[in-house]
N, C-alpha and C positions, 0 to 999 in steps of 0.2 A: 905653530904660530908663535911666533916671541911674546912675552908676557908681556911685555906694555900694550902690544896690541890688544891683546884679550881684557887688558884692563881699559882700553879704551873703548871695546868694543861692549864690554860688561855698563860703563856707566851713562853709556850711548844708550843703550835698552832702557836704563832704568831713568835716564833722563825725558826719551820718550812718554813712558810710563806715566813720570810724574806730567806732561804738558798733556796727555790723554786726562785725565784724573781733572785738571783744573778747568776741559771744555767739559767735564759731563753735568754742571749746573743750566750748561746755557742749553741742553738738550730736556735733560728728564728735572728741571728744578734744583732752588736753593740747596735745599736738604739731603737732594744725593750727594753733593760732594762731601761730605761728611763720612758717606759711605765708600765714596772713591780715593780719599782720600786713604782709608783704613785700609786698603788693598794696596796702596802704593807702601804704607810704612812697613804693612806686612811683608810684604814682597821685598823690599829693603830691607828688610831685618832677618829677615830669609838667607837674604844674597850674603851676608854680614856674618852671618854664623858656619855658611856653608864655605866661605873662602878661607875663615880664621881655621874651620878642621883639615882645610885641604893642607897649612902651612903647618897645621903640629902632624899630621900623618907622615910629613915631609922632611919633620925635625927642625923646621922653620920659625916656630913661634916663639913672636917675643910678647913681653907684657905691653910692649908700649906698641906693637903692632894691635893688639885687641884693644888696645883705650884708645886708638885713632879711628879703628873701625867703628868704635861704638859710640861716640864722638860724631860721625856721620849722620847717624840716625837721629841724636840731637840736635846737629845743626837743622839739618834738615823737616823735624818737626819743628823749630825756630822759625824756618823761612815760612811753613804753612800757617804757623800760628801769627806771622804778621799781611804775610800774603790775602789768604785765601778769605778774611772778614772784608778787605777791601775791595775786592772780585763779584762775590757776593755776598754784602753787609746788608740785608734786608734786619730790620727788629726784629722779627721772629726769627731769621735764622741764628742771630746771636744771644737770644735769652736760649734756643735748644743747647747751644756751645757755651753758656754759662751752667748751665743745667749738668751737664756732661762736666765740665772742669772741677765742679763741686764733688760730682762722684768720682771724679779722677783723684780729688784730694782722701775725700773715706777711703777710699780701694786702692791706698798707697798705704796709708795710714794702716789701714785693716793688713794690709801684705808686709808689713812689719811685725806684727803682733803673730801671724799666723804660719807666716814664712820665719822670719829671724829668732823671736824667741819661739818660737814652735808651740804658743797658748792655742789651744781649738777655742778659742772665743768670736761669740758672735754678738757680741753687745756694742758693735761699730756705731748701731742707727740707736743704741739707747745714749751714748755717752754724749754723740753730737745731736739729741734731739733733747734731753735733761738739760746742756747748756743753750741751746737756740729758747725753750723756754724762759728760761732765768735772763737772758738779753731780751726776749720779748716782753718777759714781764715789768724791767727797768725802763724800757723806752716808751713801752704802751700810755700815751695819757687818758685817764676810763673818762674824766669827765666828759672829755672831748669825744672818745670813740663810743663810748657808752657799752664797752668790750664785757666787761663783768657783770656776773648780777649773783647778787647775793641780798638774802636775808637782812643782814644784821649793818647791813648798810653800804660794804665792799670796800671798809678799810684796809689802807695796801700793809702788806706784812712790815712789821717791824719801821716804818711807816716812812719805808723807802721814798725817794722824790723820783721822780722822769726824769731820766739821761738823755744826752745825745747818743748815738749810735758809737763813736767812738770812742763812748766812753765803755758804753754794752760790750764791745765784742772782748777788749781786754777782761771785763770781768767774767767773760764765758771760757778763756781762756784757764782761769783760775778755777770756774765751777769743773772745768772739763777734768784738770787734773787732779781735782777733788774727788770726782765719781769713779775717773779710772783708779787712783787707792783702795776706796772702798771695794770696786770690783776685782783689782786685782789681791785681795786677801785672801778670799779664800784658793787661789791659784797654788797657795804654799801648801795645801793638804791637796787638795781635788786636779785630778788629769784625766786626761782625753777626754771622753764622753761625757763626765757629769761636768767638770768646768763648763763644756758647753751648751749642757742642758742648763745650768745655773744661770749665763748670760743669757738663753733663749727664755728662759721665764720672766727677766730682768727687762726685756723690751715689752713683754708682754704687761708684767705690771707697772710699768711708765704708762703705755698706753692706757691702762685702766686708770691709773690713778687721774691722770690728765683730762680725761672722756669725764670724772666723775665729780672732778675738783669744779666748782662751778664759782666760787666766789673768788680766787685768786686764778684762777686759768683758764676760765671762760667754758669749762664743759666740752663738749660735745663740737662749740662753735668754736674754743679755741681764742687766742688773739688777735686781733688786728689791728693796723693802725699804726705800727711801728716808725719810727723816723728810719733814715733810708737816705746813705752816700750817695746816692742819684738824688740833685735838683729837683724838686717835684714838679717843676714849668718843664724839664725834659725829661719826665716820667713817658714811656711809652714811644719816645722820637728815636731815630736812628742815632744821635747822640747821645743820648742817654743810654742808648741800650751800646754804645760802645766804650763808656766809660766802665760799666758792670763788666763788660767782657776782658776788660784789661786788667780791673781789677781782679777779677777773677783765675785771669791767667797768670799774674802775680801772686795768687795764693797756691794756684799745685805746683809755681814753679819752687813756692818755700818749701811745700810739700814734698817734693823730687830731692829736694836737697838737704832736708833733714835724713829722708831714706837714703841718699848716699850716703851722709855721713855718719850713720846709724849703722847700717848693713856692709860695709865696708872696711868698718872702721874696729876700735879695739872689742866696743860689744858683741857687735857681729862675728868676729872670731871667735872670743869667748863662748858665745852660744851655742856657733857653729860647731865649734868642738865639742860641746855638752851635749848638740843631739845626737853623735856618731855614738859616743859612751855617756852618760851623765853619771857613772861613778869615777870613772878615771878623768874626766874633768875638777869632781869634786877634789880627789886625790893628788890633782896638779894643783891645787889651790883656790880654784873657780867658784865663784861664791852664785852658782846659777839662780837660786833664788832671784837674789838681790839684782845681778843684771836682768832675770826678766821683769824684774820691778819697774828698774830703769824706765825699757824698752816700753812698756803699758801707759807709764807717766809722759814718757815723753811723745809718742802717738796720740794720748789723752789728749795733752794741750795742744794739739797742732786740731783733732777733731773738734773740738772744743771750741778756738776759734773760726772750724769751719763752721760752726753751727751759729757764732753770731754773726759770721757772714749772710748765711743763710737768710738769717732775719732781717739785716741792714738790706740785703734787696728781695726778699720779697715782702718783707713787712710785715708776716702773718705766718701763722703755723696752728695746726690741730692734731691733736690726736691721730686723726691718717699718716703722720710723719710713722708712728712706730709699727704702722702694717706689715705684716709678717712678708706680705710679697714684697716690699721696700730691700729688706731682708736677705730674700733668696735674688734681687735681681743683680746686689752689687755682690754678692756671690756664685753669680754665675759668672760675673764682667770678670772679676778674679780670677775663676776656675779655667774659664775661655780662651783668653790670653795667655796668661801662664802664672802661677804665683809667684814664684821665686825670683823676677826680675822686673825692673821698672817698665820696660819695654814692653812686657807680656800684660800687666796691669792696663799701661796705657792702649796697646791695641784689643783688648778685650770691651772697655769702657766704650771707646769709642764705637764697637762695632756693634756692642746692647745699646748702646744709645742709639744711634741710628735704626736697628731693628724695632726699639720700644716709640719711637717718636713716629717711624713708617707709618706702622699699623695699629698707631693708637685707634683709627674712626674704626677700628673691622668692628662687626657685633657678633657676638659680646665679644665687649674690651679685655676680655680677659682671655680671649682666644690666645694674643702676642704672648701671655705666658707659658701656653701649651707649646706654642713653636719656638718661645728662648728653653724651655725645658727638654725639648728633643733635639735642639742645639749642642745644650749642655750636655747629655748623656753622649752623643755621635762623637764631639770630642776627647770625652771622657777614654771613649771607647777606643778611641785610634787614637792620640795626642797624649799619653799620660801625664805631661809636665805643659800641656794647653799647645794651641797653636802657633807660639812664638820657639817651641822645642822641634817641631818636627825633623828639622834638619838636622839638627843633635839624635834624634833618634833612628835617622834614618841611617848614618852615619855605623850607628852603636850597629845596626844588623846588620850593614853591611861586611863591617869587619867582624863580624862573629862568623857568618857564611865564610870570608874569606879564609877563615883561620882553619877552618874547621872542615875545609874543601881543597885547601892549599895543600902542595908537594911536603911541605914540612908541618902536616897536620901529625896532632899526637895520635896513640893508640888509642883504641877502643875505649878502653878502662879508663885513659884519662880525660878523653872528652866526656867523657859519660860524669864524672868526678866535677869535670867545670861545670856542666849542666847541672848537677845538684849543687854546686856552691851560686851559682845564677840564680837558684830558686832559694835563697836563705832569703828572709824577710828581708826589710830595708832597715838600716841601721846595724845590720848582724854583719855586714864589709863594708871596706871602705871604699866611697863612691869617688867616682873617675871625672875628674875637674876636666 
């Protein structure tokens, strides 16, 4: 078949695909196409990885054939994200799609810090819940909400005034990159496991301190009351709840584009090279430290101001923000998808979101974390680089079968010799782009 046809016939399927995907709200509800939609991008992004192997197998590829391919998948999440709210814009379905765009912005942000500089840190939900505090606390008025209660009267600290909201979220944008400092110090002595035992204890006592703090952060109860970028006359109307979601959609598109230009860019090499060796990086002159400094501060502030996002719609926040399950959910949306590229983030997010919103009523509510957790493991299991690799990986055995089966397979001794250099850790060769 001539290739144009096949390429006619390849976007024929997948245009089907996507027009399947946009009737399954008006069958099974709002909310599944969230989930239909996640099978189309996948599926796209599938087709997208499996044609660009087919063209370097071929000795075909060029740079600017994969940035047009990958390019597609973009536009393409473009046309759903202006499309699909106006199809089915009900309020609820677009506060779950703001809800979702928020963890889309953490589990971008966190796939920076854990993919690019290669920190094991898990203090994604401390850095952006430390700053949604500090904007909650600036815009909270107590006379009015009666939010605090303290002893000694519930003078505000340092005897701050109430902000507007736009004033909060820049200054959570400063706390954010304030806390990521602090945490990123001890990163210059501590690796793998205790860096991120030190950030997993680091959520845990925000959550304490915040559950205890009763006169400046309300305890237990938390804030509320916050001023809020939505109108409060279209608090709760399908206007209102379409301003949030644009907004919203505005902030992981910063999101997206800080991790391009991050992970793309000269630190992202830099790093990149430091994980293959981190001594022959240092010996080229790579200051690793320092760029994963970089890389921590500038994820900081981007969390930072998701976290006075956070606050400007929903107005309120508690101690529940730093729960441990909070924790493992936008690490499995990670793990699911894939870490290592935007793509894999974003179809992971969207596919726990939809799982976690499904079967929020089952009982007990905690059941949806037993089945995202056998989720996570079945991936783990078959997918090692998440469900947005598999076709990279299917690929990789294939040509290993091939090679190793073919008329000009080596001898004995020396397949046997590739099968132990196969099995040297990761990082001990070099990985095949």
């Amino acid at each position: 078949m001539p290739r144009s046809r096949t390429d006619l016939l390849h976007y024929g399927v997948l245009a089907v695909v996507f027009l399947v995907a946009l009737a399954v709200p008006f069958v099974f509800g709002t909310l599944s196409v969230l989930g239909s939609m996640t099978v189309f991008l996948l599926l796209l992004s599938w087709s997208i990885s499996w044609r660009a192997g087919e063209r370097e197998d071929r000795g075909l590829a060029l740079d600017g054939a994969k940035d047009r391919s990958s390019w597609l998948f973009w536009i393409m999440c473009g046309v759903i994200a202006l499309v699909v709210p106006l199809i089915t814009g009900t309020p609820y379905f677009l506060t779950v799609m703001v809800a979702m765009l928020i963890y889309l912005t953490w589990n971008t942000m966190w796939g920076l810090v854990l993919g690019t500089a290669g920190l094991q840190s898990f203090a994604t939900v401390a850095v952006a819940g430390i700053s949604a505090y500090v904007a909650a606390y600036l815009s909270v008025d107590v006379g009015a909400t009666g939010a605090l209660a303290c002893a000694e009267g519930g003078g505000r600290i340092l005897g701050l005034p109430v902000v507007q909201w736009w004033i909060a979220v820049p200054v959570a944008v400063v706390v954010g990159v304030v806390v990521g400092f602090v945490i990123s110090l001890p990163a210059i002595r501590l690796r793998g496991i205790y860096f991120a035992l030190l950030t997993i204890g680091l959520v845990e006592l925000a959550r304490a301190y915040f559950g205890q703090d009763k006169c400046n952060f309300g305890g237990a109860q938390g804030l509320f009351g916050a001023n809020s970028f939505v109108p409060a006359d279209l608090a709760g109307s399908l206007q209102g709840s379409q301003i949030a979601y644009f907004a919203a959609l505005g902030l992981a598109i910063l999101a997206l584009v800080v991790y391009n230009r991050v992970n793309y860019g000269r630190l992202g090499l830099l790093l990149r090279t430091a994980r293959e060796s981190e001594p022959v990086a240092e010996v080229l002159g790579t200051d690793v430290v320092r760029a994963r400094l970089w890389v921590f501060l500038i994820s900081s502030a981007v969390l930072g101001g998701a976290g006075g996002f956070y606050i400007a719609y929903y107005k309120s926040i508690s101690p529940s923000f730093f729960n441990f399950s909070t924790v493992l959910l936008l690490f499995a949306m990670v793990m699911i998808g894939g870490l290592n590229t935007p793509r894999g983030i974003l179809i992971g997010t969207m596919l726990l979101t939809y799982v976690d919103r499904r079967f929020v009523d089952v009982d007990p509510p905690e059941a949806r974390y037993v089945f995202i957790g056998l989720l996570l493991l079945a991936v783990t299991l078959i997918a090692r680089d998440g469900l947005i690799a598999i076709p990279d990986q299917i690929r990789r055995r294939r040509g290993q079968q091939g090679r190793a089966s073919g008329p000009g397979a080596d001898p004995p001794e020396d397949v046997g010799a590739v099968d132990q250099e196969g099995n040297k850790p990761p990082g001990s060769r070099p990985e095949t782009v």
